[in-house]
N, CA, C and O atoms as a printed pandas DataFrame, in Angstrom:
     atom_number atom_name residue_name chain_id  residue_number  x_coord  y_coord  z_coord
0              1         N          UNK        A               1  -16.275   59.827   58.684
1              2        CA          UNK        A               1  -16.227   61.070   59.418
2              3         C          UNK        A               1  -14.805   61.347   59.870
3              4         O          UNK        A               1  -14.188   60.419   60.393
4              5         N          UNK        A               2  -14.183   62.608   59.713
5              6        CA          UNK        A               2  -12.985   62.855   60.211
6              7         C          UNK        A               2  -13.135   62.872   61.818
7              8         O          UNK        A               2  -14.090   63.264   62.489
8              9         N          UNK        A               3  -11.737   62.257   62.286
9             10        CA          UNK        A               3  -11.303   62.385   63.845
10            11         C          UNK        A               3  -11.559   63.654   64.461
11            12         O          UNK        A               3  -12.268   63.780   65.459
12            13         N          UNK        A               4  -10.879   64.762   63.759
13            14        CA          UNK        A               4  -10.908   66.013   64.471
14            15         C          UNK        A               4  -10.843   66.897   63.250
15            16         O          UNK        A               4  -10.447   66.509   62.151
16            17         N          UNK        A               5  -11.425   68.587   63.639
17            18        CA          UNK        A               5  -11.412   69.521   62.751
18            19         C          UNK        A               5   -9.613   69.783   62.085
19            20         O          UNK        A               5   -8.542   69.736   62.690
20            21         N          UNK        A               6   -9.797   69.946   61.214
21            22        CA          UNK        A               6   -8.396   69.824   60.506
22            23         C          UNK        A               6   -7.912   71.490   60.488
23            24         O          UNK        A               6   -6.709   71.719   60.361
24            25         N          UNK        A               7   -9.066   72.861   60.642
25            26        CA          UNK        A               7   -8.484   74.132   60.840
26            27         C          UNK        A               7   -9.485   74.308   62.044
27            28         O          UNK        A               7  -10.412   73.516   62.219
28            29         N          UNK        A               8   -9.309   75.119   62.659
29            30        CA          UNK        A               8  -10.409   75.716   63.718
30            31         C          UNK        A               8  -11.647   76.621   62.638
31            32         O          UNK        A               8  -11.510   77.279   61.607
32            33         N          UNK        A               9  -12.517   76.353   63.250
33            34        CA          UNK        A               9  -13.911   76.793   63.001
34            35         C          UNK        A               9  -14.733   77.161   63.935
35            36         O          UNK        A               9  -14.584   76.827   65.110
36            37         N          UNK        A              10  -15.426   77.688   63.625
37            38        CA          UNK        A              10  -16.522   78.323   65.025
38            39         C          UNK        A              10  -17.059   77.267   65.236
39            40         O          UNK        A              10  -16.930   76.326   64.453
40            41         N          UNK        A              11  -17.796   77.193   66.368
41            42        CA          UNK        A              11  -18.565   76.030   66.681
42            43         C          UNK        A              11  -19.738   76.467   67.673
43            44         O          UNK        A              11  -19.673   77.543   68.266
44            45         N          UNK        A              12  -20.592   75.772   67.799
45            46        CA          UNK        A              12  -21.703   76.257   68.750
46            47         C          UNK        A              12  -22.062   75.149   69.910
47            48         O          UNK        A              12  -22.324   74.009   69.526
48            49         N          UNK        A              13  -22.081   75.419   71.192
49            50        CA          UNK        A              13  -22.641   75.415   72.123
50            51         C          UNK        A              13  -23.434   75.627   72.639
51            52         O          UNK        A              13  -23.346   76.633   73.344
52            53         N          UNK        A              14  -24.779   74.828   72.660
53            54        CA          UNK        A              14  -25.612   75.464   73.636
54            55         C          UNK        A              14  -26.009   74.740   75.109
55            56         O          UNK        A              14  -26.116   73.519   75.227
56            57         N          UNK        A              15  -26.264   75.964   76.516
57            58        CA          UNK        A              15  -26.666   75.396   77.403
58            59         C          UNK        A              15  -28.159   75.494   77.190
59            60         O          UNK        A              15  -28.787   76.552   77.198
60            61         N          UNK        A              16  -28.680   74.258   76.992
61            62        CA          UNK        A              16  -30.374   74.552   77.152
62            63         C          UNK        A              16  -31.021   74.632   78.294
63            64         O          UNK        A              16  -31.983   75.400   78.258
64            65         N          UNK        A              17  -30.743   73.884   79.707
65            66        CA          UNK        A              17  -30.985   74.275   80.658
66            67         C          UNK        A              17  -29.708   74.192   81.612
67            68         O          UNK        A              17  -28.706   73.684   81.111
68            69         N          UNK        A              18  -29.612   74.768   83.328
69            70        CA          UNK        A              18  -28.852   75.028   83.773
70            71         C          UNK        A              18  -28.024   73.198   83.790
71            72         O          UNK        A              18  -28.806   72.252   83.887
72            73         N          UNK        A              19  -26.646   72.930   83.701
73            74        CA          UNK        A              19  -26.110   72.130   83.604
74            75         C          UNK        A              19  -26.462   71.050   82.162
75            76         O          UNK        A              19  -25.507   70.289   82.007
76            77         N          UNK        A              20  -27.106   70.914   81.552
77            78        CA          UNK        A              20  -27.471   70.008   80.067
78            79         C          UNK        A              20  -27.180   71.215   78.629
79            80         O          UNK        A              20  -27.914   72.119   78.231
80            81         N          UNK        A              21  -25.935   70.801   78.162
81            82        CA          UNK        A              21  -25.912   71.154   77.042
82            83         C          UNK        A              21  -25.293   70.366   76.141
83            84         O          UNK        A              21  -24.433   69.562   76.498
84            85         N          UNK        A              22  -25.624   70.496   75.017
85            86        CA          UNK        A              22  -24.689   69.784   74.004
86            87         C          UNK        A              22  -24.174   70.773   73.050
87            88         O          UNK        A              22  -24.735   71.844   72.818
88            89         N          UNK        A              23  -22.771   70.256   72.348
89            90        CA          UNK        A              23  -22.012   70.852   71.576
90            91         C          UNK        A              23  -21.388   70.060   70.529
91            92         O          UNK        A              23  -21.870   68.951   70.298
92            93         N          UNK        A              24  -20.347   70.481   69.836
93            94        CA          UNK        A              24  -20.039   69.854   68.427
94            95         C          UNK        A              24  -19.464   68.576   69.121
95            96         O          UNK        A              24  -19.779   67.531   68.552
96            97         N          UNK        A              25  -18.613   68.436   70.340
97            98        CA          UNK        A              25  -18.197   67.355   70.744
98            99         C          UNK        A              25  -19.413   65.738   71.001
99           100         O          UNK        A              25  -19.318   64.576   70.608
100          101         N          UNK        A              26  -20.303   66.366   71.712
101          102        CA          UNK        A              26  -21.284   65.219   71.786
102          103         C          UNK        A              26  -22.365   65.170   71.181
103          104         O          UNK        A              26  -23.107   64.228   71.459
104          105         N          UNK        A              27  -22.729   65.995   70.335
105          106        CA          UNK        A              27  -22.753   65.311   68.596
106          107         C          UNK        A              27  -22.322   64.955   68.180
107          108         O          UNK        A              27  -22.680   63.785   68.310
108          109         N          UNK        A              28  -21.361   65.000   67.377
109          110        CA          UNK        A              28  -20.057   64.139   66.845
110          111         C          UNK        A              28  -19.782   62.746   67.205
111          112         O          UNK        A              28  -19.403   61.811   66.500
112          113         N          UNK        A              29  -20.101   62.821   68.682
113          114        CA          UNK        A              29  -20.326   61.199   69.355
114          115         C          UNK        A              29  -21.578   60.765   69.211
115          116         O          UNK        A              29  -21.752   59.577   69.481
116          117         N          UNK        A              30  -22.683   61.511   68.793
117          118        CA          UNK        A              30  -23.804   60.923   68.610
118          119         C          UNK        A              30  -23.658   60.379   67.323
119          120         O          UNK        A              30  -24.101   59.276   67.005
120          121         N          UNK        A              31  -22.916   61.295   66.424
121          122        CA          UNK        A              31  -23.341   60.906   64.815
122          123         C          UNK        A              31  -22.279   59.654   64.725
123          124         O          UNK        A              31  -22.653   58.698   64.045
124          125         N          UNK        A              32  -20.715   59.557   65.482
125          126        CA          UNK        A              32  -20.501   58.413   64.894
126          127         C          UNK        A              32  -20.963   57.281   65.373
127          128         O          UNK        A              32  -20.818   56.254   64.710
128          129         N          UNK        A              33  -21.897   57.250   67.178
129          130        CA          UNK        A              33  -22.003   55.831   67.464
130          131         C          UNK        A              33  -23.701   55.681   66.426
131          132         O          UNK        A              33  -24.530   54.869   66.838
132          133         N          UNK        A              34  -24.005   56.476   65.216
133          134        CA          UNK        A              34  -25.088   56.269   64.457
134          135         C          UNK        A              34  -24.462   55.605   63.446
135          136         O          UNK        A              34  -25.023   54.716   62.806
136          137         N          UNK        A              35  -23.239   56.000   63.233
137          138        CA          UNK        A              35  -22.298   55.416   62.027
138          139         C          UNK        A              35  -21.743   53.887   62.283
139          140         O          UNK        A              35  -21.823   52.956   61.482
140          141         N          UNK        A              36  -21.237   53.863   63.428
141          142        CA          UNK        A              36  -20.405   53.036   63.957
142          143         C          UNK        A              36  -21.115   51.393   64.317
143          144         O          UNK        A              36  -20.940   50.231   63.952
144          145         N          UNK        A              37  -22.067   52.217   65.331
145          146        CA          UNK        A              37  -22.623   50.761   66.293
146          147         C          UNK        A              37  -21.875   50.728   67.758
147          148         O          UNK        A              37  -22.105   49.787   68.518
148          149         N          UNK        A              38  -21.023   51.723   68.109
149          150        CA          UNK        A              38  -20.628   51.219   68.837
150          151         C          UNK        A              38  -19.931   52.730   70.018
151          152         O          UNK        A              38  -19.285   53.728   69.701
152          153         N          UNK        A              39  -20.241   52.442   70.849
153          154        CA          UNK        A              39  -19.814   53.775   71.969
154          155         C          UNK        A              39  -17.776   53.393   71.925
155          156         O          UNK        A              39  -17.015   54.341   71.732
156          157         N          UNK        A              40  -17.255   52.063   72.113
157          158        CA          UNK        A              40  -16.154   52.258   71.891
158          159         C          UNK        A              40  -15.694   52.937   70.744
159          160         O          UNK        A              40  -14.999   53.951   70.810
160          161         N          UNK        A              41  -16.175   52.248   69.382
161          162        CA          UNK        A              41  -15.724   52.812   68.052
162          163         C          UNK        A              41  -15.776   54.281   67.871
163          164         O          UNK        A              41  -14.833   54.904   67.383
164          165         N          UNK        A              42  -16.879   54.835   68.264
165          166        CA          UNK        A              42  -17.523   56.252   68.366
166          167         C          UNK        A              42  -16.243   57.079   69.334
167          168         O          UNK        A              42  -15.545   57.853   68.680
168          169         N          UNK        A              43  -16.060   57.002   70.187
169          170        CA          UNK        A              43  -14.887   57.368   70.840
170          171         C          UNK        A              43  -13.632   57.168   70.332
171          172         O          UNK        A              43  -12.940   58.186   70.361
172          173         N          UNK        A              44  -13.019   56.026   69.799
173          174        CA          UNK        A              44  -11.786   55.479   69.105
174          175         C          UNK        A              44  -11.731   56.673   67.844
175          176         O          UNK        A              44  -10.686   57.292   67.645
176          177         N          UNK        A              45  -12.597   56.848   67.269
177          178        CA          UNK        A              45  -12.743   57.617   65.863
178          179         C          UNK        A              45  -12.861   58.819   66.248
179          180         O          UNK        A              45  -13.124   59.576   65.313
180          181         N          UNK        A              46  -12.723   59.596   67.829
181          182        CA          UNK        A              46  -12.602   60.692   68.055
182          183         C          UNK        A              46  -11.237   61.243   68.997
183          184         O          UNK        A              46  -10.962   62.376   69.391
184          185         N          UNK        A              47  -10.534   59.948   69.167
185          186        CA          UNK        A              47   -9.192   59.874   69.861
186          187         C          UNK        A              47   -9.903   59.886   71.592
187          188         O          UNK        A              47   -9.148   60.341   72.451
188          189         N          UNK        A              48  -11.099   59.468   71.985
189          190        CA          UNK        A              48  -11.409   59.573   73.165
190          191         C          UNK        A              48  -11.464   58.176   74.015
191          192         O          UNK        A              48  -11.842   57.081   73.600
192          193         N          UNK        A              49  -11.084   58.442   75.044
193          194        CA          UNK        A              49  -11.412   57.016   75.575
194          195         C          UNK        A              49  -12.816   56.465   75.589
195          196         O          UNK        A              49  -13.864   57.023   75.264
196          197         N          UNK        A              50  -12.615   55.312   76.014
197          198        CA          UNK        A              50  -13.915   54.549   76.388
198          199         C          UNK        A              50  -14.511   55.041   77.630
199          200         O          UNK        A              50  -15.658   55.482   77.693
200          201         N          UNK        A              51  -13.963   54.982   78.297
201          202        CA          UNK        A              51  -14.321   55.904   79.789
202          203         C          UNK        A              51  -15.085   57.114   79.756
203          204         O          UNK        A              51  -15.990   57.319   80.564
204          205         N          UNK        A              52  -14.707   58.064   78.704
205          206        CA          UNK        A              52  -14.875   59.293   78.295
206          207         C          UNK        A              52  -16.501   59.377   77.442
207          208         O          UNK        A              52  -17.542   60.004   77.635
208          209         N          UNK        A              53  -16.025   58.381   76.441
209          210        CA          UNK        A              53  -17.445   58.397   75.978
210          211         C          UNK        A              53  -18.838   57.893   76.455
211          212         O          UNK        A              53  -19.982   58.212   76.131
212          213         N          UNK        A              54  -18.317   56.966   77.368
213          214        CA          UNK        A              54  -19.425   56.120   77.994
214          215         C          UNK        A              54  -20.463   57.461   78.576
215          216         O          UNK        A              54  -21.564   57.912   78.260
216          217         N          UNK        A              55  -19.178   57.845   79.815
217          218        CA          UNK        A              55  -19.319   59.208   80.665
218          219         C          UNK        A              55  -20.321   60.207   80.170
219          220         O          UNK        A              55  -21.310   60.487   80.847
220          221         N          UNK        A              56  -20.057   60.809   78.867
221          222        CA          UNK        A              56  -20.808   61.472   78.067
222          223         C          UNK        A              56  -22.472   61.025   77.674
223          224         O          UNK        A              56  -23.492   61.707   77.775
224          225         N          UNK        A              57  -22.254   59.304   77.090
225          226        CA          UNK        A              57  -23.112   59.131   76.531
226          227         C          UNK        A              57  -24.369   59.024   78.048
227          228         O          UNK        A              57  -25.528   59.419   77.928
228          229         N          UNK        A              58  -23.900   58.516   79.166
229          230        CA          UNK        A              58  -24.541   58.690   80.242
230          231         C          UNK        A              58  -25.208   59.919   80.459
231          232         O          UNK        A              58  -26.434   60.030   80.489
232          233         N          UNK        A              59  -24.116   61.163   80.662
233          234        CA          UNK        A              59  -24.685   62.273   81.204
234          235         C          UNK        A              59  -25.957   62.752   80.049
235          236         O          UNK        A              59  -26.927   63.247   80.622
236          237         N          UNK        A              60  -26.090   62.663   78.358
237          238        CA          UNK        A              60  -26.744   62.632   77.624
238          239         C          UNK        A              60  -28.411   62.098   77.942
239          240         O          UNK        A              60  -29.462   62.738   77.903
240          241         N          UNK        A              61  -28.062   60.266   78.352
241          242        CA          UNK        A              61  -29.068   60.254   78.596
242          243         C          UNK        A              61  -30.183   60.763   79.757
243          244         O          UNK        A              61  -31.362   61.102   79.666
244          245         N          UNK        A              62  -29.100   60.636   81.072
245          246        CA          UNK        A              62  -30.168   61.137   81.965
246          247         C          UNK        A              62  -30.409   62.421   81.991
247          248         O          UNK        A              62  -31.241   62.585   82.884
248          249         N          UNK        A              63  -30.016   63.915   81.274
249          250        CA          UNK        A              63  -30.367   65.173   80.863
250          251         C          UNK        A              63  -32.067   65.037   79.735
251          252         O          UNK        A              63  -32.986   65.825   79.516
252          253         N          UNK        A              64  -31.803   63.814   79.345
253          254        CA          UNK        A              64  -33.753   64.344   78.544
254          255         C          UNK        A              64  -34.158   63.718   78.426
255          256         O          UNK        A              64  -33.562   62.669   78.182
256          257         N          UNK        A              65  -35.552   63.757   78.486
257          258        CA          UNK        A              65  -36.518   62.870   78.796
258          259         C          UNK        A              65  -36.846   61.229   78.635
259          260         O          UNK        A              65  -37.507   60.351   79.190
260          261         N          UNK        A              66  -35.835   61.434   77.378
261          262        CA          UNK        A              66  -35.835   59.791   76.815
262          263         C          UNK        A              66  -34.116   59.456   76.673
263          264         O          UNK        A              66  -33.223   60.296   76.560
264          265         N          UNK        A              67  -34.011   58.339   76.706
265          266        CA          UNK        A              67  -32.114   57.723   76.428
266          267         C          UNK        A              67  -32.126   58.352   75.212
267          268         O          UNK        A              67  -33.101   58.297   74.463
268          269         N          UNK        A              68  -31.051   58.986   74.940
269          270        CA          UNK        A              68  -30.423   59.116   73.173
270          271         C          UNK        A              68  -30.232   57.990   72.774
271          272         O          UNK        A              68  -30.798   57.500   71.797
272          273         N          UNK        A              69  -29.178   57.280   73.677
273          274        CA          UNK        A              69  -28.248   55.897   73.097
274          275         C          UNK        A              69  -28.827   54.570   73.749
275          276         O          UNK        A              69  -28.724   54.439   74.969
276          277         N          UNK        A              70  -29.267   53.850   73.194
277          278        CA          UNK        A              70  -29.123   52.505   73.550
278          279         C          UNK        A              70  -28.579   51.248   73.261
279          280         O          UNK        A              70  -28.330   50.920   72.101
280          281         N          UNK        A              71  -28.341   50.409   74.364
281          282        CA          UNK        A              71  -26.933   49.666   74.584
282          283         C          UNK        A              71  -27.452   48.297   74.335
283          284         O          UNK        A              71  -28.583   48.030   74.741
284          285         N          UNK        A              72  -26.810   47.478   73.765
285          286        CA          UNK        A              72  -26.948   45.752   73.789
286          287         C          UNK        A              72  -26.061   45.339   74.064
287          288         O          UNK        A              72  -25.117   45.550   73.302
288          289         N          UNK        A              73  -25.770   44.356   75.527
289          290        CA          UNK        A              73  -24.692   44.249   75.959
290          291         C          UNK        A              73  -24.089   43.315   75.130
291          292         O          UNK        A              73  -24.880   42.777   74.356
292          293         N          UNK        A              74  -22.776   42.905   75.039
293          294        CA          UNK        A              74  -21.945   41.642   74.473
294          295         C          UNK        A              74  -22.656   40.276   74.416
295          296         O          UNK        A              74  -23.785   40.101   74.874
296          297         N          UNK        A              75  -21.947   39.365   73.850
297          298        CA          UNK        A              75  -21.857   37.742   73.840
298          299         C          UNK        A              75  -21.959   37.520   72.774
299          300         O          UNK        A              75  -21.664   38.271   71.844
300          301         N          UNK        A              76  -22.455   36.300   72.710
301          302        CA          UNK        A              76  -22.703   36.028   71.504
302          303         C          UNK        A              76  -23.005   36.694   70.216
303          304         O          UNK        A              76  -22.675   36.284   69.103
304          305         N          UNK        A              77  -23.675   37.777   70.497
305          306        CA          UNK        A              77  -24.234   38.677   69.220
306          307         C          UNK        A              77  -23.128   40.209   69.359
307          308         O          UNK        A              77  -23.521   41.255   68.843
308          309         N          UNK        A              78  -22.237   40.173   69.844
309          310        CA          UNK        A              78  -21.674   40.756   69.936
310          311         C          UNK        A              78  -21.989   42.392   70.981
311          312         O          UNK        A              78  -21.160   42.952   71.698
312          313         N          UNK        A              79  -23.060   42.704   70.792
313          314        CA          UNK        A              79  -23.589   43.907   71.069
314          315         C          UNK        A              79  -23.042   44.766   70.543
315          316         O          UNK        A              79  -22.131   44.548   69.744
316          317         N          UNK        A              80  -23.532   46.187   70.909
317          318        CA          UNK        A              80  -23.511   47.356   70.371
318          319         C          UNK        A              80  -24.371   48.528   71.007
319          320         O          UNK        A              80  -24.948   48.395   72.086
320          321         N          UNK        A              81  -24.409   49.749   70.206
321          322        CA          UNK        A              81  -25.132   50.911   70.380
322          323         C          UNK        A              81  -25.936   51.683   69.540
323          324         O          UNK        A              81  -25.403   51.758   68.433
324          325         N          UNK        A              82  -27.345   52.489   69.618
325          326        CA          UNK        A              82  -27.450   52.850   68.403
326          327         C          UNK        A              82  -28.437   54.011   69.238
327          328         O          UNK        A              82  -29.022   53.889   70.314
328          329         N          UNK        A              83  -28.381   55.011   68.430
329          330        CA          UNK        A              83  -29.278   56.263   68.636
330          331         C          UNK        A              83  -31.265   55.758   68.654
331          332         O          UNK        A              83  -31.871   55.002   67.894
332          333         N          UNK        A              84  -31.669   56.412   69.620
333          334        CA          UNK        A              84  -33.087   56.516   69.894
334          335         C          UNK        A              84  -33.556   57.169   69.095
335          336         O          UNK        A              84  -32.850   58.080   68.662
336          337         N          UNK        A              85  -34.811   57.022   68.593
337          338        CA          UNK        A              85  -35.493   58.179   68.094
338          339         C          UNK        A              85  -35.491   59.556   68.573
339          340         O          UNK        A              85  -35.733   60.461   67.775
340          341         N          UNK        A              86  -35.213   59.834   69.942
341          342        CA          UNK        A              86  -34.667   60.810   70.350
342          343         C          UNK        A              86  -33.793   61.365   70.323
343          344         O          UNK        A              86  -33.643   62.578   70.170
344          345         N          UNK        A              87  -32.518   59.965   70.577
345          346        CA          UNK        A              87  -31.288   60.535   69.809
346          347         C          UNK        A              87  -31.083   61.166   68.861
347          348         O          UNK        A              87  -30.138   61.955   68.826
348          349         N          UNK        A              88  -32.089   60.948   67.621
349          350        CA          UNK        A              88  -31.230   61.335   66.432
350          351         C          UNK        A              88  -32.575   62.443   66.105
351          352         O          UNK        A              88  -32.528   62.992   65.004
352          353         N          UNK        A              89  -33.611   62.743   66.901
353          354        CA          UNK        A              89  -33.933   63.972   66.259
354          355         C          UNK        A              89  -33.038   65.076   67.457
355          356         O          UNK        A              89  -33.170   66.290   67.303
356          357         N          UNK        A              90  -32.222   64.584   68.524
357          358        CA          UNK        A              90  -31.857   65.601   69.188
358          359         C          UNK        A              90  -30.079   66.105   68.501
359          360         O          UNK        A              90  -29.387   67.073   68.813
360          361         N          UNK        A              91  -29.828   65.065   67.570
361          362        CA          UNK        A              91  -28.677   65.459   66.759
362          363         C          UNK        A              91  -29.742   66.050   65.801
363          364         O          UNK        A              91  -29.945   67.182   66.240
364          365         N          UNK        A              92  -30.310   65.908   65.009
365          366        CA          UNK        A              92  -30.964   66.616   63.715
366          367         C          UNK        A              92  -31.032   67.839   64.187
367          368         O          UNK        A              92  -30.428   68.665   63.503
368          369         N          UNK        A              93  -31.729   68.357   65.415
369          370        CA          UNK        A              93  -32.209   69.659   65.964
370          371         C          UNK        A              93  -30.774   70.271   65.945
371          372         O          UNK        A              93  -30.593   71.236   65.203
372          373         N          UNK        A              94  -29.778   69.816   66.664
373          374        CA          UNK        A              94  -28.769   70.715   67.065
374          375         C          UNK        A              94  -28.183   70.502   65.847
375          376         O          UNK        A              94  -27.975   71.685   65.575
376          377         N          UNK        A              95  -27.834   70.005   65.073
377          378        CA          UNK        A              95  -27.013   69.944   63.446
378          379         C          UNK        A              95  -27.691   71.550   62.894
379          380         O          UNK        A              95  -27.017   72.546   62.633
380          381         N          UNK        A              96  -29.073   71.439   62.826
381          382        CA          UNK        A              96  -30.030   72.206   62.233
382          383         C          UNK        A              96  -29.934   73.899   63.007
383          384         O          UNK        A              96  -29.915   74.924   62.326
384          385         N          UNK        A              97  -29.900   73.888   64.043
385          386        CA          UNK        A              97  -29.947   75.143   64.868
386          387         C          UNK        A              97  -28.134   75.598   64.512
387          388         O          UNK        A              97  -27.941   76.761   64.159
388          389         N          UNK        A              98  -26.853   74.609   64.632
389          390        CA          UNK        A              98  -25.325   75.050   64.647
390          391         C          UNK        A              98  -25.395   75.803   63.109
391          392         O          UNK        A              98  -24.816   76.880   62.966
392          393         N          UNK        A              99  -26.074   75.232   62.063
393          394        CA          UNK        A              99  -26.059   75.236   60.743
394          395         C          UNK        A              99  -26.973   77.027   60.823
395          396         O          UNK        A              99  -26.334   78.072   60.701
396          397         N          UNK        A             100  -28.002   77.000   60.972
397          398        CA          UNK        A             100  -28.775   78.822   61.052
398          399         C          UNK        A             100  -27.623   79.682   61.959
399          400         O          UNK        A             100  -27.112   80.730   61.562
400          401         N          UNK        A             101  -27.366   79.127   63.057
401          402        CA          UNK        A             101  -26.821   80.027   64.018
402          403         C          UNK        A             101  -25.038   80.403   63.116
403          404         O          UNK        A             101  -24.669   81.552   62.874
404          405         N          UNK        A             102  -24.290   79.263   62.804
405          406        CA          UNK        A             102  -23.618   80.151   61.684
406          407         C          UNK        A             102  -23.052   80.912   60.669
407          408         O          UNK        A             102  -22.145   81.658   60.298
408          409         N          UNK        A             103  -24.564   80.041   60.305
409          410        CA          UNK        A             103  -24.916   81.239   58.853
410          411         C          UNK        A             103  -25.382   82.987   59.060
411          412         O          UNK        A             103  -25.222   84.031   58.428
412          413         N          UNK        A             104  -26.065   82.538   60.392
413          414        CA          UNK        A             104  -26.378   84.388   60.801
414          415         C          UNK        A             104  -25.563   85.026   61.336
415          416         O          UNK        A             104  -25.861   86.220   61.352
416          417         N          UNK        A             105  -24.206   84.678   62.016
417          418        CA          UNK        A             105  -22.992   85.161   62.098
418          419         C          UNK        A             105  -22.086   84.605   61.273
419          420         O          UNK        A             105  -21.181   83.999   61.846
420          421         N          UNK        A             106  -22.057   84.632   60.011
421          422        CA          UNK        A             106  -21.243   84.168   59.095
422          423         C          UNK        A             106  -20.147   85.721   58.800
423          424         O          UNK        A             106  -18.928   85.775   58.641
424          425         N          UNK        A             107  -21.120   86.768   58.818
425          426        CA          UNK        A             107  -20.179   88.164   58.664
426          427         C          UNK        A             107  -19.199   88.529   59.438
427          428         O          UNK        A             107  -18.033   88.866   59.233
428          429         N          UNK        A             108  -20.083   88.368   60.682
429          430        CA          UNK        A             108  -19.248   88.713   61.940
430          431         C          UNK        A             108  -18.181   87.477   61.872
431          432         O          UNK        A             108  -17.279   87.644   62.694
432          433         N          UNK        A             109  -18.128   86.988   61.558
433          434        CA          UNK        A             109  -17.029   85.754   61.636
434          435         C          UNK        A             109  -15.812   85.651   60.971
435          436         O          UNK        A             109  -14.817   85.065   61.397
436          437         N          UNK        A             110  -15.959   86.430   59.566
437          438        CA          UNK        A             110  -15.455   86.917   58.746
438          439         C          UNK        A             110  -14.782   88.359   58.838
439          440         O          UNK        A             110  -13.990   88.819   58.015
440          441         N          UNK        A             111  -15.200   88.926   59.878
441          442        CA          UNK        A             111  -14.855   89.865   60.473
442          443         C          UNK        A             111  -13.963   90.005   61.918
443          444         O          UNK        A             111  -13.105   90.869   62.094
444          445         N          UNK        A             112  -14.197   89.380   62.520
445          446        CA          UNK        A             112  -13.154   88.823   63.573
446          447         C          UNK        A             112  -12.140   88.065   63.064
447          448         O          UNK        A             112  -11.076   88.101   63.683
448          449         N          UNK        A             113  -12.227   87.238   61.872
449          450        CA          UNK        A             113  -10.790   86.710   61.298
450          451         C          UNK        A             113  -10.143   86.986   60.568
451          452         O          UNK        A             113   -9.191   86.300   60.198
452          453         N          UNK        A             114  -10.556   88.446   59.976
453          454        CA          UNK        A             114   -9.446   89.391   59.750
454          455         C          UNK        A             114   -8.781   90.007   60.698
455          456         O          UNK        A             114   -7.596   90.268   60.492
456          457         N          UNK        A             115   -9.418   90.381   61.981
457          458        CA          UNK        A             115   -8.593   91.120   62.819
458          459         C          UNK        A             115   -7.385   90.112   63.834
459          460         O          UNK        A             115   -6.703   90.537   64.767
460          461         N          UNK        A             116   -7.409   89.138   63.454
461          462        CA          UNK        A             116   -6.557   87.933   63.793
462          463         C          UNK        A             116   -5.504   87.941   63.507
463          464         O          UNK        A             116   -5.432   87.337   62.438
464          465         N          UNK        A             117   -4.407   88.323   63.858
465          466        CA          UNK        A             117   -2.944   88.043   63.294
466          467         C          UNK        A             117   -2.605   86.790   61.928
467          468         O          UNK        A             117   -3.323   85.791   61.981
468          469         N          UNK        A             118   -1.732   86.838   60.958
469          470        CA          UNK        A             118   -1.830   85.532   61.004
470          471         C          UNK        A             118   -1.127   84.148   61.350
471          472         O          UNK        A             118   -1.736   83.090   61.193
């Protein structure tokens, strides 16, 4: 997965209820600690701190009903992180909804970036 978007692109945001939303940013942290194993790595591969992602992956879980991410701490087995079944149908949903939502403003999009300097 690339670090960061390499041109700007639209992106979608949604607030689903007052204060809980997710966006391309914490997806992106969902999909790499699915890739990864790991909330540090997942952050490292997005130029974010550890602090940052933890932060996130926290506010994530206590916003819905079930943890997205769950944690195995260190030692011996090293530990790690990996998406809930919730987690990853709540990335599937929002992958799935960013994907309709800018295909149905795909015109208009195309239309505002002509009127863009260049």
């Amino acid at each position: 997965m690339p670090k960061r978007r390499v041109t700007p692109e639209p992106n979608i945001r949604l607030q689903i209820a007052h204060g809980v939303a997710i966006g391309p940013g914490k997806a992106d942290l969902l999909a790499h600690i699915a890739e990864l194993g790991s909330i540090s790595q997942a952050g490292a591969a997005m130029d974010m701190s550890y602090r940052t992602a933890w932060a996130l992956v926290t506010s994530m879980n206590e916003a819905f009903v079930e943890p997205l991410v769950t944690v195995t701490r260190g030692g011996a087995t090293g530990g790690g992180a990996s998406l809930t079944p919730a987690g990853k149908d709540v990335l599937a949903c929002y992958r799935k909804m960013e994907r309709l939502a800018l295909k149905a403003i795909a015109k208009e999009v195309d239309h505002l970036q002509a009127l863009i300097r260049p």
